[in-house]
C-alpha angles and dihedrals in degrees: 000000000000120000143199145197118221114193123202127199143189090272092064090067102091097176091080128079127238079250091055096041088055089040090052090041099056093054092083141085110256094245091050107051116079080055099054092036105035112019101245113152121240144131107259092171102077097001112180095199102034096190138113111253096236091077097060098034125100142165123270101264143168126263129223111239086247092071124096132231136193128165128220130212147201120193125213141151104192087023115042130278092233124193131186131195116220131196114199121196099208087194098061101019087241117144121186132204099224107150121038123185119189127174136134130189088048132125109229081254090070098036086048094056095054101038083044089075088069084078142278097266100048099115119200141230114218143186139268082257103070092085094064113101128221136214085241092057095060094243091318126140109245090240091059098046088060082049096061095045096068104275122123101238111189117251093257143019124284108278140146109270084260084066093251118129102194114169095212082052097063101033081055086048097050094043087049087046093051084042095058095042091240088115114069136160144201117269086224100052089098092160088053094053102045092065093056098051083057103041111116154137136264127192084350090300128107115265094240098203122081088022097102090109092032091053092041090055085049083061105045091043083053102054097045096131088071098059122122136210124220091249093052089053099040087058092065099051098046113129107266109248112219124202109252107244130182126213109228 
């Protein structure tokens, strides 16, 4: 027996008027309402990001060669190892979410393969964590096993550049960001999204469960300072001239 689930939403009742459906709309909170109006799940009660979604959504678009990239990453084996691109116009103070990666169950061969493809430069913040080490890792730290798998992760763990790695401190730092329009994402990036509508409190404290892209892009927020552009890279790996010299 096959099944299907039909959504209905505020513009299906044909019976309002543009006027009404605005009027209706409007009504809501911001963070409710593609959920009243348009049936998109999410957690309004404890909501960590309580925006509409309109305001951080954008189409899928090109980047000029000045602006910088880094990567975050949160590693998991049950719940998913999780990874995130971000561009980072240094002009504006706009970054942008334009890569996501999400798959438990997954050795960091595996992980590496896939996030590889970013490029070879893209470096990545990382967790606390990753120092731990795993029985599957021989006794290495999981930092090091991505490492040594081919990806550029940075020299230290994700942290404030006091050194601090509060939680509160970088959620704070993502929602102003979305406030302020300086944190955007790709339309497509439906895995991405879909933990943000359902990120939420309770009791006061972060649901820890269906955060592991939302985390990743924490890290690599965190770590901005570390982001590199195509041309910083490319200077480093231009052939060596040497001056032309003759034997007598």
């Amino acid at each position: 027996m096959s099944r299907a689930i039909i959504t209905a939403t505020i513009d299906d009742a044909l019976h309002f008027t543009d006027a009404q459906r605005k009027e209706i709309t409007d009504a809501y909170p911001p963070h409710e309402r593609d959920a009243r109006v348009r049936g998109v799940p999410s957690l309004g009660s404890g909501k960590i990001f309580p925006l509409a979604e309109e305001r951080i959504v954008i189409d899928r678009r090109d980047f000029p060669s000045h602006f910088a990239r880094i990567a975050g990453i949160d590693f998991g084996f049950t719940h998913p190892t999780a990874a995130v691109e971000i561009v980072w116009d240094r002009d504006q103070d706009i970054c942008y979410v334009t890569k996501t990666h999400r798959l438990a169950e997954a050795s960091p061969i595996i992980h590496a393969a896939a996030l590889r493809s970013w490029g070879s430069d893209l470096v990545f913040a990382w967790p606390r964590d990753g120092r731990r080490e795993t029985l599957e890792g021989a006794g290495l730290p999981l930092a090091e096993q991505f490492r040594a798998n081919g990806l550029k992760m940075l020299h230290e763990h994700a942290q404030f550049q006091d050194g601090s790695v509060s939680v509160e401190a970088g959620l704070m730092d993502m929602l102003q960001r979305m406030e302020s329009g300086r944190l955007k994402v790709f339309r497509h990036l439906n895995d991405w999204l879909e933990e943000w509508r359902l990120y939420h409190r309770e009791d006061g404290k972060v649901f820890k469960e269906f955060d592991d892209l939302m985390c990743a892009t924490r890290y690599a927020l965190m770590m901005l300072r570390y982001a590199k552009t195509k041309s910083f890279n490319d200077k480093w790996r231009r052939p060596i001239e040497y001056p032309r010299t003759s034997v007598a």
